[in-house]
VMD Tcl script that builds the backbone (N, CA, C; Angstrom):
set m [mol new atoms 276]
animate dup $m
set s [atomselect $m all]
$s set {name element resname resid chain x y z} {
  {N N UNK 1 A -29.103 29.907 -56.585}
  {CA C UNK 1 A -28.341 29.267 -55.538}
  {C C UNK 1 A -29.191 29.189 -54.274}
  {N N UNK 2 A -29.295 28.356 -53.478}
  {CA C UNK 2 A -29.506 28.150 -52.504}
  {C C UNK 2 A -29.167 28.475 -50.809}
  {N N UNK 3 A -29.832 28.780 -50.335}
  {CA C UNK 3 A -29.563 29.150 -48.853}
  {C C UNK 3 A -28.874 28.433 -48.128}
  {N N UNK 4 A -27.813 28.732 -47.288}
  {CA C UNK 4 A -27.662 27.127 -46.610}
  {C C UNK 4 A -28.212 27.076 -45.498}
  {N N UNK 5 A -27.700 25.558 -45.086}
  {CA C UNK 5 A -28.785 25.149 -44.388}
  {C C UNK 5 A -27.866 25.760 -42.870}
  {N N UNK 6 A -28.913 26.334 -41.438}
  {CA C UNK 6 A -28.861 26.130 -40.977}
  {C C UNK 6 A -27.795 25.183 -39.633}
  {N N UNK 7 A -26.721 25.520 -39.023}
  {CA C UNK 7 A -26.090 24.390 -38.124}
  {C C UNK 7 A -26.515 24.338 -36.846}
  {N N UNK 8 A -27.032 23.272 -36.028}
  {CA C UNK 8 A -26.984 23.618 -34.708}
  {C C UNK 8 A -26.072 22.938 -33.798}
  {N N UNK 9 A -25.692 23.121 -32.397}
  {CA C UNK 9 A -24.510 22.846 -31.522}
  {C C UNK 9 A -25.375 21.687 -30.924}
  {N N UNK 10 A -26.668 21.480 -31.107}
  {CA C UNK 10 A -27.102 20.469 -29.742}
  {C C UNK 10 A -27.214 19.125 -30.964}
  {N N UNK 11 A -27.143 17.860 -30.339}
  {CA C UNK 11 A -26.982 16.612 -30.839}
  {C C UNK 11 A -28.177 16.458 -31.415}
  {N N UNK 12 A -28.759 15.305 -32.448}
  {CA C UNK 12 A -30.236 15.113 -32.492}
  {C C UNK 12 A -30.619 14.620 -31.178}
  {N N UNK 13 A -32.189 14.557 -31.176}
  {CA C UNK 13 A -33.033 14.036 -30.236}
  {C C UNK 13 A -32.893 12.904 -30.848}
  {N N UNK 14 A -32.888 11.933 -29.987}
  {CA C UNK 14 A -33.326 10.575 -30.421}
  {C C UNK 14 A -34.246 9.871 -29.141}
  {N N UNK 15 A -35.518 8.853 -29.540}
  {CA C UNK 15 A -36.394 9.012 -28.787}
  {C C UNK 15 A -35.993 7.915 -27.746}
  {N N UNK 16 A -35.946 8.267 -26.445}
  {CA C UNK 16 A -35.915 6.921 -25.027}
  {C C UNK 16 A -36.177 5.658 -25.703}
  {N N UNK 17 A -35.719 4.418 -24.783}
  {CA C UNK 17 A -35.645 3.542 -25.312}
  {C C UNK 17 A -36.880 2.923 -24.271}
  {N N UNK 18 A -38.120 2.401 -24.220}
  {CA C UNK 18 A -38.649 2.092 -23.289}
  {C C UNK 18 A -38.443 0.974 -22.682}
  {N N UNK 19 A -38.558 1.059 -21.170}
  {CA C UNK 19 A -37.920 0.364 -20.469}
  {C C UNK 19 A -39.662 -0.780 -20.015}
  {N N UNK 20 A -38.972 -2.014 -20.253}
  {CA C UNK 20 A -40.171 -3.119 -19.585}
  {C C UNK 20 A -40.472 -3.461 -18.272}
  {N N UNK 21 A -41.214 -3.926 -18.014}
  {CA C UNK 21 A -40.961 -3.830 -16.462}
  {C C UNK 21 A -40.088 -5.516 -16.161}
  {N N UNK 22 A -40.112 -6.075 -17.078}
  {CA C UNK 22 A -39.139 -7.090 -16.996}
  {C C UNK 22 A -37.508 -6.599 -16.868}
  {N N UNK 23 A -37.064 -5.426 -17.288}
  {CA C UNK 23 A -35.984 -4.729 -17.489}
  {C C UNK 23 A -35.660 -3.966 -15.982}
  {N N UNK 24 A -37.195 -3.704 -15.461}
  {CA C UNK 24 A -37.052 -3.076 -13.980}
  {C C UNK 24 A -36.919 -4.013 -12.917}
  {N N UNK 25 A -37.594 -4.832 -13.162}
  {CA C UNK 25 A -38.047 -6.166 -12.309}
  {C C UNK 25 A -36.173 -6.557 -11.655}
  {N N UNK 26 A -35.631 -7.281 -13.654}
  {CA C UNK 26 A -34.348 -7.226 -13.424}
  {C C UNK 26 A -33.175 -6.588 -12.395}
  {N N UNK 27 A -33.206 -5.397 -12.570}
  {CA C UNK 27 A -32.429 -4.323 -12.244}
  {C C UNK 27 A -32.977 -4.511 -10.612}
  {N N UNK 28 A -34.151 -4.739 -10.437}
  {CA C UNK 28 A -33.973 -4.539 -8.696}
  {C C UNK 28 A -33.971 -5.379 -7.723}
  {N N UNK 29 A -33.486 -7.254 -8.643}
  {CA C UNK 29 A -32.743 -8.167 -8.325}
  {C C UNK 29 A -31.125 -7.565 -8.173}
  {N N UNK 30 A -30.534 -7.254 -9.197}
  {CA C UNK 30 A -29.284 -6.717 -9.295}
  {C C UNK 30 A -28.920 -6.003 -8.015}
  {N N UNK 31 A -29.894 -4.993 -7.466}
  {CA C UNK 31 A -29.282 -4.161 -6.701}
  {C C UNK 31 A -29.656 -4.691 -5.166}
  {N N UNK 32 A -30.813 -5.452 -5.296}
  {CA C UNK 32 A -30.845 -6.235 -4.014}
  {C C UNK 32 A -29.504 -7.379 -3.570}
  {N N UNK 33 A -29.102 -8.087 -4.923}
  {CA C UNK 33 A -27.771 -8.444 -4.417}
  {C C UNK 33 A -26.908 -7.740 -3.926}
  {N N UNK 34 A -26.848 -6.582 -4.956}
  {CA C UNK 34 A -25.390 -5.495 -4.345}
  {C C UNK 34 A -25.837 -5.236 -2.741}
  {N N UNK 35 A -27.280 -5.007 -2.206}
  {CA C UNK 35 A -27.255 -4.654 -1.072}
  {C C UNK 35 A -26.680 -5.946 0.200}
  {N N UNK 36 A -26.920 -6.804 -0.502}
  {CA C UNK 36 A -26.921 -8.155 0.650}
  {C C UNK 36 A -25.188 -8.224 0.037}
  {N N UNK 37 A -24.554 -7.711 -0.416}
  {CA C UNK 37 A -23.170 -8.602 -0.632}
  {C C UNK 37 A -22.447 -7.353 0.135}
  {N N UNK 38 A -22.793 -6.080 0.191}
  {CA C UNK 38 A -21.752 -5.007 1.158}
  {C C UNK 38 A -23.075 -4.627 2.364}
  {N N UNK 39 A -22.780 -5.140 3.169}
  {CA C UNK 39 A -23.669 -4.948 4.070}
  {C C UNK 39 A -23.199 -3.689 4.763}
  {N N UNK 40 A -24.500 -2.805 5.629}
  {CA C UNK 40 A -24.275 -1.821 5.954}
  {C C UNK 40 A -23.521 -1.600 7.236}
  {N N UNK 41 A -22.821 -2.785 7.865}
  {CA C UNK 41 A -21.985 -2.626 8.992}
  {C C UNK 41 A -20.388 -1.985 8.358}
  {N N UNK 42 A -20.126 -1.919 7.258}
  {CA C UNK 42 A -19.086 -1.444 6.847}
  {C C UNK 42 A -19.054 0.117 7.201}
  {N N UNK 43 A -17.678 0.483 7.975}
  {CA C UNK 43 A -17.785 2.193 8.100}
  {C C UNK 43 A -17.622 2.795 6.778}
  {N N UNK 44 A -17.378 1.874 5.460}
  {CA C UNK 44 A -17.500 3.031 4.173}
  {C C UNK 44 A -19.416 3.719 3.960}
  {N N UNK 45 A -20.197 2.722 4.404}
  {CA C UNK 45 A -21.822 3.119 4.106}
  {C C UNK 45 A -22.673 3.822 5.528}
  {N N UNK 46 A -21.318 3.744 6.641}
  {CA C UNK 46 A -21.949 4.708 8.026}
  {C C UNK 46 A -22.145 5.965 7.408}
  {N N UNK 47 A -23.305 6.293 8.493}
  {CA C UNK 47 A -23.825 8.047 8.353}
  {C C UNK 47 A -22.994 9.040 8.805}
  {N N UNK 48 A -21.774 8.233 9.590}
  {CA C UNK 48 A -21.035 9.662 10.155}
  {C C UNK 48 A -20.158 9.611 9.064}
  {N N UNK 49 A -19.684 11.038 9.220}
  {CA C UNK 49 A -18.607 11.393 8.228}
  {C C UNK 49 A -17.316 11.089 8.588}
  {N N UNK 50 A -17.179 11.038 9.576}
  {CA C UNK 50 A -15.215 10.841 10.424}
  {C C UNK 50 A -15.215 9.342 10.217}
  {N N UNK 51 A -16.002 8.205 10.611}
  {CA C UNK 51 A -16.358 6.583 10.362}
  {C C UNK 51 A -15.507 6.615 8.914}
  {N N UNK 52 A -16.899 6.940 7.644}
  {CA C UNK 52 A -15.893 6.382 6.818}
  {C C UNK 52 A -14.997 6.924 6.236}
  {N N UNK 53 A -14.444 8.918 6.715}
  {CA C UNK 53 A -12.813 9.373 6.590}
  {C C UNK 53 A -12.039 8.350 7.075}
  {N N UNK 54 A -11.583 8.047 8.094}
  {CA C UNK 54 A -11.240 6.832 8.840}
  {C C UNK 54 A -11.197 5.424 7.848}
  {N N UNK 55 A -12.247 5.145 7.307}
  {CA C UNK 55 A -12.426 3.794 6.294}
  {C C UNK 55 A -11.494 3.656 5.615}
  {N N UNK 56 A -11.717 5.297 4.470}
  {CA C UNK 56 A -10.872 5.386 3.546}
  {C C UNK 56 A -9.489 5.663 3.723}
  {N N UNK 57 A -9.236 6.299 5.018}
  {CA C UNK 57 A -7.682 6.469 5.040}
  {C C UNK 57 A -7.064 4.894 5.558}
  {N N UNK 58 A -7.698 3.889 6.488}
  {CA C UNK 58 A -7.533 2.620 6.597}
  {C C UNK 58 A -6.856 2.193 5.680}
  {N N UNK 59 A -7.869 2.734 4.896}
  {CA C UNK 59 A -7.434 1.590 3.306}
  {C C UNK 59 A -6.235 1.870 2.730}
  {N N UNK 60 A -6.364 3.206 2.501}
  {CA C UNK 60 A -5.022 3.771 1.955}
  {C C UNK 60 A -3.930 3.771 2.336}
  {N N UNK 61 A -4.140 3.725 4.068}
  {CA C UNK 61 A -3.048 3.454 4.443}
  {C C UNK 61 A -2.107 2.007 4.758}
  {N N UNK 62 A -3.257 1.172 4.215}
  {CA C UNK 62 A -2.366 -0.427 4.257}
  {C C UNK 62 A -2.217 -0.240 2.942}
  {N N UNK 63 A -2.623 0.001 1.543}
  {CA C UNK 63 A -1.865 -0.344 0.289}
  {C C UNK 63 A -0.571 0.477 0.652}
  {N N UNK 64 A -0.369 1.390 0.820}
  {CA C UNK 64 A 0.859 2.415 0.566}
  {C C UNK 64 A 1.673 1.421 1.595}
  {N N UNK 65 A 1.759 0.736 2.889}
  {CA C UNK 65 A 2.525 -0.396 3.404}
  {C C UNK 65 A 2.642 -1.210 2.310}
  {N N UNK 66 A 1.872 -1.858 2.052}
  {CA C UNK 66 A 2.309 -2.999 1.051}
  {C C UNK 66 A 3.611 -2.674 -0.039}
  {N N UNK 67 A 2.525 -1.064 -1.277}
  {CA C UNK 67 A 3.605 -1.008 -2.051}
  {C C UNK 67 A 4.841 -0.860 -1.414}
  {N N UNK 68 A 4.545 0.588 -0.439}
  {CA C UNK 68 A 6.194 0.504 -0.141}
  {C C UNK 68 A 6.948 -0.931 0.228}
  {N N UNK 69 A 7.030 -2.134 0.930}
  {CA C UNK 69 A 7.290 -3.268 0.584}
  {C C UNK 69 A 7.945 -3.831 -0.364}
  {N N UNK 70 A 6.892 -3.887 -0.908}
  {CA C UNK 70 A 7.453 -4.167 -2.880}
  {C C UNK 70 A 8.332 -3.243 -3.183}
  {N N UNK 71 A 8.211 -2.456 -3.466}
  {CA C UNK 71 A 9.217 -1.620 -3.550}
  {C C UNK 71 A 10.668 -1.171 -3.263}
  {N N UNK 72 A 10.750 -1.836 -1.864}
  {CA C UNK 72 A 11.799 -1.463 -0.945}
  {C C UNK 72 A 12.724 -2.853 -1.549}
  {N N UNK 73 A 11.601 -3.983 -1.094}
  {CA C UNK 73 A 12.599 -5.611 -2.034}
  {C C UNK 73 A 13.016 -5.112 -3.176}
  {N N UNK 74 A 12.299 -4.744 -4.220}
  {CA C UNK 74 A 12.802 -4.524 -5.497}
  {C C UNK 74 A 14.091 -4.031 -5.519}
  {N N UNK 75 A 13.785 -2.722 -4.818}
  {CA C UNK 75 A 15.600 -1.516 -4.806}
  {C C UNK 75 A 16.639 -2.341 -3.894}
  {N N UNK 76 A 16.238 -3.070 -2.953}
  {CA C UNK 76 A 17.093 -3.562 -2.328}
  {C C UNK 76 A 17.645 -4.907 -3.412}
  {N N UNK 77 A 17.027 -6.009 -3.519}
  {CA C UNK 77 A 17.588 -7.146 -4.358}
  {C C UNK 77 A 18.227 -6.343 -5.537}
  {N N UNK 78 A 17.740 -5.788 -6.579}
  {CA C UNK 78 A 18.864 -4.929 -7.768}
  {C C UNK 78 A 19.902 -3.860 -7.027}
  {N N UNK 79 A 19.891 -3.483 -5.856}
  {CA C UNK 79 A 20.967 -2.860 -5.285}
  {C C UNK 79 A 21.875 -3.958 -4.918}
  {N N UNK 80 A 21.270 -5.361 -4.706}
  {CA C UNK 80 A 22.404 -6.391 -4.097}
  {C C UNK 80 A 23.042 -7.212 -5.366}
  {N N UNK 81 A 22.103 -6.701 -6.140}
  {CA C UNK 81 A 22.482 -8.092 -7.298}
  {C C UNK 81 A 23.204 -6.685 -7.860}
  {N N UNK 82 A 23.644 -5.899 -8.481}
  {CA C UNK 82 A 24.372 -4.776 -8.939}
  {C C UNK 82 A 25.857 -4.722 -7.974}
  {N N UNK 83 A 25.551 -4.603 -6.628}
  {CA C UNK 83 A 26.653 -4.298 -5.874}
  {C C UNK 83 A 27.569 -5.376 -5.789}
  {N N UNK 84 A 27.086 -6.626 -6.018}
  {CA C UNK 84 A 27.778 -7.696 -5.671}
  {C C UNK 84 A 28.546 -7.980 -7.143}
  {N N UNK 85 A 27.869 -7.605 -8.198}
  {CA C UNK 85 A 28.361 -7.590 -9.930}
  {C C UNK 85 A 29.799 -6.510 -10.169}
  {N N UNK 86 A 29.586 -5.677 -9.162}
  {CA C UNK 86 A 30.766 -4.169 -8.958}
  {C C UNK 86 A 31.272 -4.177 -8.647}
  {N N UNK 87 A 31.343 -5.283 -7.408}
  {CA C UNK 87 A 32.494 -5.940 -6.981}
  {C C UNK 87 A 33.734 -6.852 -7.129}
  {N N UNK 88 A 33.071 -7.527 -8.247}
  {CA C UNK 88 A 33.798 -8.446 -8.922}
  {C C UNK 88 A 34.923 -7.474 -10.101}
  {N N UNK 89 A 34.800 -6.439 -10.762}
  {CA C UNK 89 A 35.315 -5.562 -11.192}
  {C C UNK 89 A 36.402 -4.540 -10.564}
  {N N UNK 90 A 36.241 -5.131 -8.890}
  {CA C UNK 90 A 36.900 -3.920 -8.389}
  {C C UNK 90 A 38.466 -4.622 -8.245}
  {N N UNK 91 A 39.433 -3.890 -8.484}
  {CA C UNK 91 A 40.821 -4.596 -8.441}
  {C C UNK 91 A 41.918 -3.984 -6.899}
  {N N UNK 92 A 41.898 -5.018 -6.453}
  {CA C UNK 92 A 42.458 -5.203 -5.585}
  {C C UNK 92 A 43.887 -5.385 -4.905}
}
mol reanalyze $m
mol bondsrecalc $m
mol representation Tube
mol addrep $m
């Protein structure tokens, strides 16, 4: 009978894939767009830290207006279209 074999926990090696410089060339078109399309006057890419705390709470704090919005129409129109349906039921 035979020994068994051996298990190990780490994955195989498998060897890098080499990269061309046509592949690099690529890639630093790509990121030169990304730089020219968010330009650095935005307070999310400022160096201070309070700028873009500030950014991000901006932000957060106009979606949470919006949803609440939506939200508020929603409960309100099915509170009107319900109340006005409950009414018709009510005997008088």
């Amino acid at each position: 009978m035979s020994s068994p074999v051996p298990m190990s926990s780490e994955p195989p090696m498998q060897p890098p894939l080499p990269a061309t410089q046509s592949d690099v060339n690529q890639l630093s078109v790509r990121v030169s767009a990304l730089e020219a399309r968010f330009p650095a006057t935005s307070w999310f890419f400022g160096p201070s830290f309070l700028k873009r705390a500030f950014a991000v709470w901006g932000h957060w704090f106009v979606i949470q207006i919006i949803l609440a919005i939506i939200i508020w129409v929603l409960v309100f129109g099915c509170a009107l279209v319900f109340g006005l349906s409950l009414s018709r039921f009510n005997p008088q």
